[in-house]
N, C-alpha and C positions, 0 to 999 in steps of 0.2 A: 400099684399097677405092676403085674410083672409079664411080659411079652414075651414071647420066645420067637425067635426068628431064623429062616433058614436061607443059610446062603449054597451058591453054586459051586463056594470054593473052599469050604471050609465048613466047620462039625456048627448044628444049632446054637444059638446064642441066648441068653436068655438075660431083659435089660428091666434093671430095677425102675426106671423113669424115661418119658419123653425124652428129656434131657440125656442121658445116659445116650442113647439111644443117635439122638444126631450129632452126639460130639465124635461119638466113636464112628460112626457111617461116614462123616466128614472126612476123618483122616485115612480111613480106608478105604474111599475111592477116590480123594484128596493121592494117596501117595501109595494105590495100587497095592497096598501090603492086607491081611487080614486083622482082623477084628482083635483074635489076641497078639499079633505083634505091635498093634500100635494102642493096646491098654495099657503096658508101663511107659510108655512115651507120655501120651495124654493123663496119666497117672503122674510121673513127674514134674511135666510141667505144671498141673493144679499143686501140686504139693510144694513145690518150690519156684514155682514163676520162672518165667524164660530167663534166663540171668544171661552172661556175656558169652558163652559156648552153648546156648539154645538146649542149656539142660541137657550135655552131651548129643543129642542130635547130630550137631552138624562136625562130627570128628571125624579125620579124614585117614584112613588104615594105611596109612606107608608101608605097612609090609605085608599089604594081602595081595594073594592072587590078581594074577588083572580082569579076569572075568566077574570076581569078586567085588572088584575095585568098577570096574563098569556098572554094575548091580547098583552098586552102594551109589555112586556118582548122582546115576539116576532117579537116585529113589533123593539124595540133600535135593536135588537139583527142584524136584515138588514140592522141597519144605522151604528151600531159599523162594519160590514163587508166592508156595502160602504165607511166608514172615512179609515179602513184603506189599502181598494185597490186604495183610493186616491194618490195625488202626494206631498200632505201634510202629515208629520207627524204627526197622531194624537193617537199613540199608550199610550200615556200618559192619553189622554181623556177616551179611551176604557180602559185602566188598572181600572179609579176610577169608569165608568160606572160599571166594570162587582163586582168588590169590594160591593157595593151598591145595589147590584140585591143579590148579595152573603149576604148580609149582612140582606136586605129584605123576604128572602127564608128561611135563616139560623133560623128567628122566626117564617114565616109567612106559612111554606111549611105545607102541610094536613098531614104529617105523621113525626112520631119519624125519621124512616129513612133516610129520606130525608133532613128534618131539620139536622141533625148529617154530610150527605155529605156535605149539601153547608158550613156548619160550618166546616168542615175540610177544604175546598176549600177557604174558605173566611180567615180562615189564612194562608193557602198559597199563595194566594194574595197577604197577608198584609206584612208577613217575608223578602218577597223577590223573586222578578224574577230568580234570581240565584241560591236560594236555592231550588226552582221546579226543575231546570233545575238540580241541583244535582243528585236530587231526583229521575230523570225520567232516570237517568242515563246517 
């Protein structure tokens, strides 16, 4: 079977299998990117399995632009939902992602403000899951 498909946002596609076909549509409206930016992601991870950094996925650019770094945020922030509506536990993976975004914002954020949240959040993070949950009552 081979389909060729046209999307709105990007050049024809053309999928060797069913299968081919919804893994790649999944991540692409899963995480809002195109078809070919998210075949070497879905390409990695079959080839090497999610390991302890989500098969580089969830790296966090300490020295990009902050527009850059808002883009990038946005888009972990779809793949930390999808790891953990998974059937794998990856809640460990997402605790250091969001830690590291926390920790990235806590310097990098455009205002006193904000920098101040994510630093109050980022040792919430760091103290303990339990002590949020104290916390939040």
């Amino acid at each position: 079977m081979m389909e060729t498909v046209r999307y709105n946002d990007e050049e024809p596609v053309t999928y060797k299998s069913d299968v081919d076909r919804y893994l790649l549509e999944t991540l692409k409206y899963g995480l809002g990117l195109t078809i070919r930016e998210v075949y070497p992601m879905l390409q990695k991870m079959l080839l090497e399995g999610l390991d302890a950094d989500a098969g580089g996925l969830l790296e966090v650019p300490f020295d990009a632009e902050l527009d850059e770094a808002r883009q990038e945020c946005g888009r972990q922030i779809k793949v930390c939902q999808m790891l953990l509506e998974g059937e794998v536990d990856r809640a460990e993976l997402v605790l250091r992602n969001s830690i590291e975004w926390c920790q990235f914002w806590s310097v990098r954020a455009p205002t006193a403000e904000l920098r101040e949240m994510f630093g109050k959040s980022l040792k919430r993070l760091v103290e303990s899951p339990t002590a949020m949950e104290v916390e939040d009552g």
